[in-house]
N, C-alpha and C positions, 0 to 999 in steps of 0.2 A: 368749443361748443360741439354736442354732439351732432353727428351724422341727420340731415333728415326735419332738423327744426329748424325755428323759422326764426329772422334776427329780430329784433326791436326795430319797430319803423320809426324812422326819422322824427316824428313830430314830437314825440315824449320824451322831450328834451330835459336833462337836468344836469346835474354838476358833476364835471368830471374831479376823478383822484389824483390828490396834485402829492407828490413826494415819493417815497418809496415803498413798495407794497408787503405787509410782509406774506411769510409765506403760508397763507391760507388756502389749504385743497378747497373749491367751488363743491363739491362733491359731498363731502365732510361738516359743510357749516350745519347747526341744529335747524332744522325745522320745525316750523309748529305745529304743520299736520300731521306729524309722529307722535305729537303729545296729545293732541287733540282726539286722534282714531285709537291711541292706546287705551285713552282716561274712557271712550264710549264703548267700548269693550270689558274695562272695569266694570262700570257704573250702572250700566243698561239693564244688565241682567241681576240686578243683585243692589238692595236697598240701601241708602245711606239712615247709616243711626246716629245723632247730634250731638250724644255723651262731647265733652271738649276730648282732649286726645287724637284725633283721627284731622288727616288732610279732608276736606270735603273736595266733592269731585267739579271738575270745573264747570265753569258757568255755563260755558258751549255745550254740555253734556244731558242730554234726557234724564236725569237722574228721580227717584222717586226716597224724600228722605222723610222719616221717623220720627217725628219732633220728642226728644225725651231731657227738652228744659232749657235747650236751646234753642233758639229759631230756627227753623230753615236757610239753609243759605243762598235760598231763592230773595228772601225777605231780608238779610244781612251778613253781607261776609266783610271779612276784616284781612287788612292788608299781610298782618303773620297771625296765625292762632297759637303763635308762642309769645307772647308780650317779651321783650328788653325790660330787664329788672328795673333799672337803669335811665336817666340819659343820657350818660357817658355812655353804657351799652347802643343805645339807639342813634346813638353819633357813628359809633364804629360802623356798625352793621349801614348806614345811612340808608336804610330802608322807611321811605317814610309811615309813621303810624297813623293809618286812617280807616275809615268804618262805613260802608255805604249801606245805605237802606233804601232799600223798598217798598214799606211798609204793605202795601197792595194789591204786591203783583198775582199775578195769575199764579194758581197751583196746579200740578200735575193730577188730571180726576182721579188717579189710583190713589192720590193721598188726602188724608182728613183733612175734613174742611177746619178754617180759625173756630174755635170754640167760642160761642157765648155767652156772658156771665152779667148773669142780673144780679146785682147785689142790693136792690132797694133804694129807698130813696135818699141812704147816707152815702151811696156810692160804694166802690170798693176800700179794702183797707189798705193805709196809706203812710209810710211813715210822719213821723211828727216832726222830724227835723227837717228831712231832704225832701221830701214829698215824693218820693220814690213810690212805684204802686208795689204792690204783694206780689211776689213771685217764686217760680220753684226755690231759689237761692239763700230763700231767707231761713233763720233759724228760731226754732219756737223754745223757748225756755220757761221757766217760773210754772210748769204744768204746763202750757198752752195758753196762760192767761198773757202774755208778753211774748213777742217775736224782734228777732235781730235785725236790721235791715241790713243786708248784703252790700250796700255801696257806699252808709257813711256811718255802719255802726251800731248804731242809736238803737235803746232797745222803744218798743212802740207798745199801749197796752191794745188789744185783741176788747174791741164790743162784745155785751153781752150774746148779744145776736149771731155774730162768726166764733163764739171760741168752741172748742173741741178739746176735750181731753186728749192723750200724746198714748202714743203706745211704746212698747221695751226700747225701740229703737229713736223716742223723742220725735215720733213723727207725727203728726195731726190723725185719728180714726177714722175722720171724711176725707184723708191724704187723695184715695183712688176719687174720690166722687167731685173732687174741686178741679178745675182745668186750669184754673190758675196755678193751682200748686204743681203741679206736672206738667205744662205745657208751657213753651218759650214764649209760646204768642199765644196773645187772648183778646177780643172783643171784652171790655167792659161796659152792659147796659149804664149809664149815670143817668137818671132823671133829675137832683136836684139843681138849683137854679144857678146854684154855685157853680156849673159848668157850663152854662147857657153863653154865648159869646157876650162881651160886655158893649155898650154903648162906644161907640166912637168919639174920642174928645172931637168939641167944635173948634169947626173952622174961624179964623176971624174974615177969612173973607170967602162965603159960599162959594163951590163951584156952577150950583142948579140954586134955583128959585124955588121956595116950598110954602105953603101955606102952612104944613105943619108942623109944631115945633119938634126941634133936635128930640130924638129919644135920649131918655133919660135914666130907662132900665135895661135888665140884660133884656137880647132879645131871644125871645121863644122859638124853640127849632119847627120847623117844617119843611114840608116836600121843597123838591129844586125844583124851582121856576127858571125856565131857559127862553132865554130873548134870542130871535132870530134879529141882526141887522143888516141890512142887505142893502149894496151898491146899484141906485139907478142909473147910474149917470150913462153915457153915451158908449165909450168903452166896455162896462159890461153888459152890456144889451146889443152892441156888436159881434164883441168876439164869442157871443153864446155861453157868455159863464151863468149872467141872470138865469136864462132857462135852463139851464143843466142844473143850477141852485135849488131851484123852484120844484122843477120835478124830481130831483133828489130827495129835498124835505117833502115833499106826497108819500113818497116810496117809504119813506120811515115811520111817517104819523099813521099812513094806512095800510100797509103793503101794496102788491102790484103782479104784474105778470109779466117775465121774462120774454125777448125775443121766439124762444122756443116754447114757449107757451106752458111752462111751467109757472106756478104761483109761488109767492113767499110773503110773509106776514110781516105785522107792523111791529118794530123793535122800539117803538118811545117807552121809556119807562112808566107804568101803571101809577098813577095817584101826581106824577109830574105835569105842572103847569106847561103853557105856550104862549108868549108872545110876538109880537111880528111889529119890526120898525123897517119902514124905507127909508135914504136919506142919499141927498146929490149937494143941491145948495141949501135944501130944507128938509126938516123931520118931518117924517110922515108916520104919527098914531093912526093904532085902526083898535075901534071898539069892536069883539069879537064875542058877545053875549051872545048867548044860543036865542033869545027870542028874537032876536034882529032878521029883517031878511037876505039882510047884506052888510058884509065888516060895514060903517060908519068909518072914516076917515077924518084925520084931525090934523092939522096944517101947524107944524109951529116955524116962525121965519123968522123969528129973532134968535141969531146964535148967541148975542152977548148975551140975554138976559133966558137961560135954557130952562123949560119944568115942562111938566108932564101936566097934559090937559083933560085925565083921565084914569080914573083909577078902576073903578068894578069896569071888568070885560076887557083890560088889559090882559090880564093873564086869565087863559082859562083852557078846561082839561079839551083839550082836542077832539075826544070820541062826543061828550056833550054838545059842543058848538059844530059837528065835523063837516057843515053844510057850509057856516057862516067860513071857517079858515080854508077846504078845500076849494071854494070859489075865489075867495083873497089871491090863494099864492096862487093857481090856473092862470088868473086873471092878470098876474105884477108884471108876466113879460108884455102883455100885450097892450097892456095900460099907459107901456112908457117904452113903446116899439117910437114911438117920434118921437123922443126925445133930443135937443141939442143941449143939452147941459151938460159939459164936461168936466167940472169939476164936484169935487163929494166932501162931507166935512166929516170923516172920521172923526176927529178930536170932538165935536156936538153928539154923536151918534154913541159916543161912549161915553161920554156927561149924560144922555137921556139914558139908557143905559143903567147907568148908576143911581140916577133919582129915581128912577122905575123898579128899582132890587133893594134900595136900599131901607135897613129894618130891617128888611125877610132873606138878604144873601141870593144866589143865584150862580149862573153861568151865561155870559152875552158871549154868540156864534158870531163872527162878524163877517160876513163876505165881499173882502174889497178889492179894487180893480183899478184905481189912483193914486195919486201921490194926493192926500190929503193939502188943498191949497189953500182951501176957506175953513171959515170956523177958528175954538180954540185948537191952539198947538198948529196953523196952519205953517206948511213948508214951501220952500224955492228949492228949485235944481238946485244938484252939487255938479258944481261946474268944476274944479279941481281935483277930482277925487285920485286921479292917476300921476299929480303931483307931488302927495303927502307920503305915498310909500317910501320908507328907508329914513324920513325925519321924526323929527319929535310932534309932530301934527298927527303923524299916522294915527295913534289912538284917537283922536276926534271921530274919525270913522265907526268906532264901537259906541258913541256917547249921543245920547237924544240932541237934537240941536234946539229943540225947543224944552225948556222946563216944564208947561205943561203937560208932556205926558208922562213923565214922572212923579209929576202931582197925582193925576188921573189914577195910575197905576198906585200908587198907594192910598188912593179913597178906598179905590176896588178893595185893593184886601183888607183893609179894618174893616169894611161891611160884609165880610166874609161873599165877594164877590170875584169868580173867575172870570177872564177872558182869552178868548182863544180866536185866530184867525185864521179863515183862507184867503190866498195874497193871488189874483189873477192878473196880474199886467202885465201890461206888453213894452212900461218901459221902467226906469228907477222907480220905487215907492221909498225909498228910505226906511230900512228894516230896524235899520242902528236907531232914530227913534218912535218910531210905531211900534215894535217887538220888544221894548221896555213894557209895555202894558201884560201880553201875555209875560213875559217871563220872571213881573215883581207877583200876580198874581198866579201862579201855577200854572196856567193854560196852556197851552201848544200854539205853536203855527205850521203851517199847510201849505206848501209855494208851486205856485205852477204859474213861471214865466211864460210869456206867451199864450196865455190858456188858448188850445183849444178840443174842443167839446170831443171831434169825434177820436180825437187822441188820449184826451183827459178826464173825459168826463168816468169810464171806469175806477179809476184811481181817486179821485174824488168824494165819487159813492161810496166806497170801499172806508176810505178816511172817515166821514158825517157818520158812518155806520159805526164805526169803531168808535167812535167820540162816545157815542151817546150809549153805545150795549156796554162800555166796559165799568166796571168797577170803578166809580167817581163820590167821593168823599167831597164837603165842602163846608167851608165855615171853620176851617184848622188851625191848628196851632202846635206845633211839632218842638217836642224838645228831646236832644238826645241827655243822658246823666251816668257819668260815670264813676267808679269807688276809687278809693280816697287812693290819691298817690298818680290821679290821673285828671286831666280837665281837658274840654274842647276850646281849643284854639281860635279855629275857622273852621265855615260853613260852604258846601259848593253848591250849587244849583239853583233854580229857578223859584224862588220864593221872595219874602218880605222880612227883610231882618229885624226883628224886635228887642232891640236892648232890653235887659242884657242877655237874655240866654235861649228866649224863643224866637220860633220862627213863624210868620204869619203865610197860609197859601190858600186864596180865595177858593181852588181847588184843588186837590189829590186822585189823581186817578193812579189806575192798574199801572202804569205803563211810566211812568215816573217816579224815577232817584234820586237822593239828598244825601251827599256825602258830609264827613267832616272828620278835619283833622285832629288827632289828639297825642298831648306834649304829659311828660311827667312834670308832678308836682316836686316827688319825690320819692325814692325808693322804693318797689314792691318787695312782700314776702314774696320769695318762690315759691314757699311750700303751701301758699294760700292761692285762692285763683283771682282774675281781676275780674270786674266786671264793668258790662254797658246796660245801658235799658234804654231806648225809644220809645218816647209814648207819643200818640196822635189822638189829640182831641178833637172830635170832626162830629156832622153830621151826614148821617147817611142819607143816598136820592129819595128813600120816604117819608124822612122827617123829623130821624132816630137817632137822638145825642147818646154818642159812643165813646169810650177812648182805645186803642191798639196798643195793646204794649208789647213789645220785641224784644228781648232780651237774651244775653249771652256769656256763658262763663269762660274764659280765656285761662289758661296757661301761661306761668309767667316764666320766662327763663333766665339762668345768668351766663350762660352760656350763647357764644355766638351762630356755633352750629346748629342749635337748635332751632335757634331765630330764624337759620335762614330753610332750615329742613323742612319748616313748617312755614315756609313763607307764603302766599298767595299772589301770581303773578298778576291774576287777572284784576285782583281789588290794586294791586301797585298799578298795572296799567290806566284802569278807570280812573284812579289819582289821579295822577302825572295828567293825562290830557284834560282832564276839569281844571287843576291846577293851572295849567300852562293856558289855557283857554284863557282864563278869569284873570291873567295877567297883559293881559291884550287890552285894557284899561289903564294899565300905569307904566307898560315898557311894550319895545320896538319889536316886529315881529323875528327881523335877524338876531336879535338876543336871545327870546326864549328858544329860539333852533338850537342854538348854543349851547342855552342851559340844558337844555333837552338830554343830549350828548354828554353833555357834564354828569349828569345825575344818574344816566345809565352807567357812564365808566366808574363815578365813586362807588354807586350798592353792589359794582364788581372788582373793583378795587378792595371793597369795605370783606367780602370772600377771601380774595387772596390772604390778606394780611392775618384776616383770625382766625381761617379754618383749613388756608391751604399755602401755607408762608416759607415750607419746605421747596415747594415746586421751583424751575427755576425762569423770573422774570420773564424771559423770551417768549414762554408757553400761554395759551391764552385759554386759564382755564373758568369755565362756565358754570356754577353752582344749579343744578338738577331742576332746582323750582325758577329757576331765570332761564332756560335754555334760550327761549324765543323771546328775552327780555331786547335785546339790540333791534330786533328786525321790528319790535312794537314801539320803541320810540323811534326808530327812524318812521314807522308807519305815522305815526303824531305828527313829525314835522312836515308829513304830505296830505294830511286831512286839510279839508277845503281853508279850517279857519287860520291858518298859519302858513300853507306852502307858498312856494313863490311863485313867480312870474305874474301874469295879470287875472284875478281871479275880481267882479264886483265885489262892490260893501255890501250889495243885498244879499247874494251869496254868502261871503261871510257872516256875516249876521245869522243869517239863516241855521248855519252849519254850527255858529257857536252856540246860540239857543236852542238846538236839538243834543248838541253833545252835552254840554250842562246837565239837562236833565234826564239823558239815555240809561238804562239798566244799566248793568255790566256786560253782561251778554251781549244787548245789542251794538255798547261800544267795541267789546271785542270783534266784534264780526263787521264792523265798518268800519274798522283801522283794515282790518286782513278778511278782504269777501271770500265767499267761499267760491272756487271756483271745481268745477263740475267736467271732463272728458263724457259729453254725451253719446262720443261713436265707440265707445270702450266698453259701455256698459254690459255686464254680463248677463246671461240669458233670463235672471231667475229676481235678480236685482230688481226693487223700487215696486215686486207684483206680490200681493198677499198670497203666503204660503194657504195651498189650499187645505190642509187640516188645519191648522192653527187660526190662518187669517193675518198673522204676523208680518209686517212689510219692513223687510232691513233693507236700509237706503247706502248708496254708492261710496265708496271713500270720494274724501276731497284731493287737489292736488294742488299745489305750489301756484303763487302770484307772480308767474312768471314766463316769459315769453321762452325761454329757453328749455319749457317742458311740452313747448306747444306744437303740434304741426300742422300745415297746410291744408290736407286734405281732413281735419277734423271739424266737430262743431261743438263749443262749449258753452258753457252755462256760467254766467258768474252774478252775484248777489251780494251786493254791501248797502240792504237792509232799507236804503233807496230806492237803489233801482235794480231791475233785473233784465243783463244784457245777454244775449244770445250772439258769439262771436263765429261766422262761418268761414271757412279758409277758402281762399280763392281754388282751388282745387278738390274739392267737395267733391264727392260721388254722388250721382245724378239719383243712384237710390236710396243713402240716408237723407236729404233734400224732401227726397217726395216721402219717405215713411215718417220725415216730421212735420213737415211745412205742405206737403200735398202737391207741390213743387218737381220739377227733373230739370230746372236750369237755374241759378245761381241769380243768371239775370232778370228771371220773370220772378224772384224773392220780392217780398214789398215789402221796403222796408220802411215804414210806416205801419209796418204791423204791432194791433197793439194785445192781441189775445193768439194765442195757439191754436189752430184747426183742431179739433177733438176727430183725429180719424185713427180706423181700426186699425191699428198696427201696434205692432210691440212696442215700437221706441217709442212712440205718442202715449199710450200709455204709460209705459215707464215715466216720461217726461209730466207727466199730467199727475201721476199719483208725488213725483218728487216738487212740483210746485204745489201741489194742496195739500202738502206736507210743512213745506215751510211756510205759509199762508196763516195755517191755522195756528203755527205758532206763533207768529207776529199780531195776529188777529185783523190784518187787514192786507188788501194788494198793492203794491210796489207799483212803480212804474216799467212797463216792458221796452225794450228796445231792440234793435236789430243792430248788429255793424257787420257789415259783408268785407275781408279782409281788403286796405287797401280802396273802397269802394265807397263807405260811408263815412260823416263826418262824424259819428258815434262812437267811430272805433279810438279816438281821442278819448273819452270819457272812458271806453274798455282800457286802453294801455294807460291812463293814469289810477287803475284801480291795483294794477298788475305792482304793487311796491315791492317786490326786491327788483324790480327793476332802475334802471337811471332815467329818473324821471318827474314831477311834480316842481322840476328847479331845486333837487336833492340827489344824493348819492345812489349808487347800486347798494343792495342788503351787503353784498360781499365788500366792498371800498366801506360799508360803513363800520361794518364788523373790523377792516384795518385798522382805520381811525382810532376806533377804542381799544384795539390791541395795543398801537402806538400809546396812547394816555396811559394806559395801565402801568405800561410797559416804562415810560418816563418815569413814570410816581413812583413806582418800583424801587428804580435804580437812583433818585432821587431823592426822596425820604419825605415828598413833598404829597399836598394833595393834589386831584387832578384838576379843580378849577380855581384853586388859590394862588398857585404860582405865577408868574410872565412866564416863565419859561413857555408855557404852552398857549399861553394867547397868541405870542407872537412866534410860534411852529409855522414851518414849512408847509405844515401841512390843514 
């Protein structure tokens, strides 16, 4: 180890390397912040165009792309952008074939916004056979009167209304003026009824009480109505979550005014409903009609038999009533300051919920603070949970223990209704089944163990802000369709699966992805391209039935090098951990560790054999697009939802329902955080060039204690949290030009915001965290670990993975491992997880 750095402390225990090591220089191994500062150097200064052919730059990279027919690969990247001709080909290569979309995310403002297209009240044009929508790919023949569909063939005839005579080149003479025909992605306006969500089949046995009967037609789109449900009980009116809830939601319906006495404005969306439910042992409706002089309050105390006692002045626009609701929620914490009721019935508060949205669709906010014990779906401690690790019980921890909210969760999304939580406890809530609700219906959850207010409540605000400003869809139905010789297998992420081929998600927001895998049917032409198309039928927050289509033209190859020249690490890694996740329902967590390892050493195995079969065995070589492929699955087997040692179900839980439906991006960067040398930074670094204005931010550096020293202070971010590490040997003046500080000991570390003081590195530090802020669109949680000093520094050294650590290997022992397997298979003629030979290895 070099001179000067500082070791691994003790606590960040994981598995030592048992057998013989081979000989890998520490020095020499690949890194990913080489590819990562390479590709931002590409990418930055210079556009990406979507034509197929070209690697797109990766997903960690600021890039600003060109959309000319393809999507952006902000919106869809695929695991190679050379397809396996083949499945014999896609065996060899063992690169799994899969597609992630995002249909929503945020785009870069130097780039065009989604295009879009009112086609009338027939809707867009649509093949006849595959129901494929119209896009650049297709081909127009017969004059223009007939178009080809690019994914199952079939030619389609062209309405009177859309056709267009063709020019020399058979191209449409409206070619330039349609966005659909040029453009990968398009909003299509639909008004007719034909796309209005349909009726939900009835239940035979109601969840709520209703006086009126099941509807029986589609229903008609309109604004989102968002039901606040808020935890009175004892606990959150202690730990200060109620009031920090309460004055939260003010801050957004109306704005408000910063400590520093700056103002900021109200972020609810315009023409969007409000409602407001309490609930502990009982629902509390509040009529909220602007001519009232005060909410009116509605008691219902029957959990068996649940309905809504109220319908006009349940929902209503905020800025009309804003007397009657800002007096409500001022008033909730103090209304129920003596409370001793400590139990709450989540399971009723999401039935009233449901019979209050249901028809019209919605989004219920839910902010809870107990282990739901009364009501439907009510739960008991899990008294064994530190038992079941390492048997066949362990998946019981991923699976609701009550059927009801599994029920619940699929009312929500046939009524095209979302749910989304914040979790405040201070002890179990059982995430494994409460967080079956948000993640059958698209929503989010929001954990803050232990809430408290003057720790948490920034982070909090930051989150309710983001929920509600960002780009949220609702009422969806999502199906990916691909050309002929290709079909989706399986689906990953947080929705509602619909036999046979859609997918149902009560919402869709910006910040949420939907993977899936896809198998050959049967052979492709090479010399033809393949294709995808995503489409999402949704309505938008004002009321606007839309569909998104996303689409992609692939490259197909019959060649192995090509597959892997063109491979995409970052959609292979976002795979692999949805994958391995969503297997934590039917197998043990030490197996998929396993397979983990298994699957990285075959798609490098699957290298050697067809593109580098000359080299000899011993050597351990790395194909250019996998460089950092070892060091990202061994990163997988230390993410919360799989590593070992003693980690809660609620945590897990937690960790799997965020990775499910994480970008690419943001899973990249919370396998491997970014970590940051804040006493290295150079003079000029993270401050807008004064002609330009232009701010280039610091390179990253290695997750690792063996890059680190003493007298530094670093920065590291995996997209949770953001930890500030100080070295027991700090200099007394970067302490006070960041923190305001000159002693190590007078640091608080309970600090949860930066001092904004006039110095350079504050600055620098200040411009690189409202850097990364705005790209996530919300703030992290801050922490402090003072080397050696705080119990934080625990959660720092298990971010730091190529370290030994998380109850897993070092990067460097793991990168042996898969030397060894390769190296076996090699000389063996075997594969690397087929044989015994290697189950029962030494090593």
């Amino acid at each position: 180890m070099p001179l000067n750095h500082i070791s691994q402390p003790p606590h960040s225990a994981g598995e030592p390397y048992k057998g013989l090591r081979a000989r890998i220089d520490p020095d020499q191994i690949p890194s990913p912040i080489d590819s990562i500062e390479a590709d931002k150097e590409t990418w930055e200064s210079q556009m990406y165009m979507t034509l197929p052919g070209n690697n797109p730059p990766l997903s960690t990279t600021d890039f600003v792309a060109f959309d000319q027919g393809n999507s952006n690969p902000k919106l869809m990247r695929v695991t190679t952008w050379n397809l396996p001709n083949s499945a014999h080909l896609a065996r060899e290569c063992d690169i799994p074939l899969a597609v992630i979309v995002q249909p929503f995310a945020d785009l870069d403002p130097r780039e065009e916004p989604i295009p879009l297209v009112d086609c009338g009240l027939d809707g867009p044009a649509r093949c006849a056979q595959c129901r494929a929508y119209i896009n650049p790919w297709c081909v127009w023949t017969a004059g223009g009167s007939r178009w080809t569909c690019n994914l199952c063939s079939h030619e389609t005839e062209v309405s009177q209304e859309y056709f267009s005579n063709l020019d020399a080149n058979f191209m449409r003479l409206d070619h330039v003026n349609r966005p659909e025909l040029n453009k990968g992605t398009v909003d299509f306006i639909v008004e007719g009824e034909d796309y209005w969500a349909p009726p939900p089949l009835p239940k035979l046995t109601p969840t709520y009480i209703s006086t009126e009967p099941p509807p029986t037609t589609p229903r008609k789109p309109q604004p989102l109505n968002y039901l606040f449900a808020l935890d009175v009980s004892i606990q959150a009116v202690e730990s200060g979550f109620l009031q920090s809830v309460c004055s939260t939601i003010l801050d957004i319906l109306y704005g408000g005014t910063t400590a520093d006495g700056s103002t900021f404005d109200s972020c609810f969306p315009q023409g969007c409903r409000l409602g407001i439910l309490t609930f502990d042992r009982t629902l509390d409706f509040y009529n909220l009609s602007a001519n009232l002089p005060q909410a009116n309050q509605l008691v219902v105390a029957d959990l068996e038999e649940i309905f809504v006692p109220l319908r006009d002045g349940l929902f209503v626009d905020p800025w009309e009533s804003r007397t009657v609701v800002e007096n409500l929620i001022s008033s909730i914490p103090e209304r129920n300051s003596g409370t001793v009721v400590r139990e709450s019935c989540l399971g009723g508060a999401l039935v009233a919920g449901l019979a209050s949205l249901a028809g019209r669709g919605g989004h219920i906010v839910v902010f809870q603070c107990t282990m739901p014990r009364v009501g439907p779906g009510g739960l008991e401690s899990l008294t064994n949970e530190g038992q079941v690790y390492g048997t066949d019980q362990e998946r019981t921890l991923f699976l609701p223990r009550n059927q009801t909210w599994r029920d619940i969760a699929e009312e929500c999304a046939d009524e095209g209704i979302g749910v989304s939580m914040f979790l405040g406890m201070a002890k179990s809530i059982d995430i494994g089944s409460i967080g079956v609700v948000p993640s059958t219906t698209g929503g989010e959850l929001f954990f803050h163990p232990r809430y408290n207010a003057s720790r948490d409540q920034i982070v909090l605000t930051s989150q309710l802000r983001r929920l509600i400003t960002r780009t949220t869809a609702f009422g969806c139905v999502m199906r990916i369709r691909c050309s002929q010789g290709l079909r989706v297998s399986k689906y990953y992420g947080n929705f509602q699966e619909r036999p046979p081929t859609d997918l149902g998600l009560g919402v869709f927001d910006a910040d949420k992805a939907v993977s899936a895998l896809i198998e050959h049917s049967r052979t492709l032409n090479e010399r033809q391209y393949a294709y995808l198309q995503c489409a999402v039928l949704y309505t938008t927050a004002d009321g606007q039935r839309r569909v998104r289509t996303c689409n992609l033209a692939l490259q197909v190859a019959s060649l192995a090098g090509n597959v892997f020249r063109y491979a995409d690490m970052d959609a292979v890694v976002c795979h692999l951990a949805r994958d391995s996740i969503s297997s934590l329902l039917s197998r043990r967590m030490a197996q998929i560790r396993e397979d983990l390892t298994d699957k990285c050493s075959s798609i490098l195995l699957g290298y050697r054999r067809n593109c580098a079969a000359a080299t000899s065995p011993s050597q351990l070589i790395i194909p250019e697009a996998f460089r950092a492929f070892p060091l990202y699955t061994l990163a997988i087997t230390k993410s919360k939802p799989l590593k070992g040692r003693n980690v809660s179900a609620d945590v897990r839980n937690y960790y799997v329902h965020k990775i499910l439906s994480m970008s690419v991006r943001s899973t990249m960067q919370h396998l491997y955080p970014r970590l940051l040398a804040l006493h290295d930074l150079e003079q000029n670094i993270a401050l807008p060039d004064a002609a330009t204005g232009h701010v280039s931010f610091p390179s990253l550096m290695r997750d690792s204690y063996m890059y680190m020293h003493g007298h530094g202070i670093y920065l590291i971010d995996n997209e949770e949290f953001v930890i500030f590490w100080v070295g027991s040997s700090v200099s007394p003046q970067l302490l006070g030009d960041l923190f305001g500080v000159d002693d190590i000991l007078a640091l608080d570390p309970n600090m949860t915001e930066l001092p904004v003081l006039n110095t350079r590195l504050s600055i620098q530090v200040q411009y690189i965290l409202a850097h990364r802020y705005s790209q996530r669109g919300r703030v992290p949680r801050m922490l402090i670990a003072r080397q050696n000093m705080d119990g934080m520094e625990i959660e720092f050294s298990d971010m730091l993975v190529e370290d030994r650590n998380n109850g897993a290997m070092s990067y460097l022992d793991h990168l042996c491992l898969i030397h060894k397997q390769i190296n076996v298979a090699l000389t063996s003629g075997g594969s690397v997880s087929g044989g015994p030979s290697l189950r029962g290895s030494p090593w």
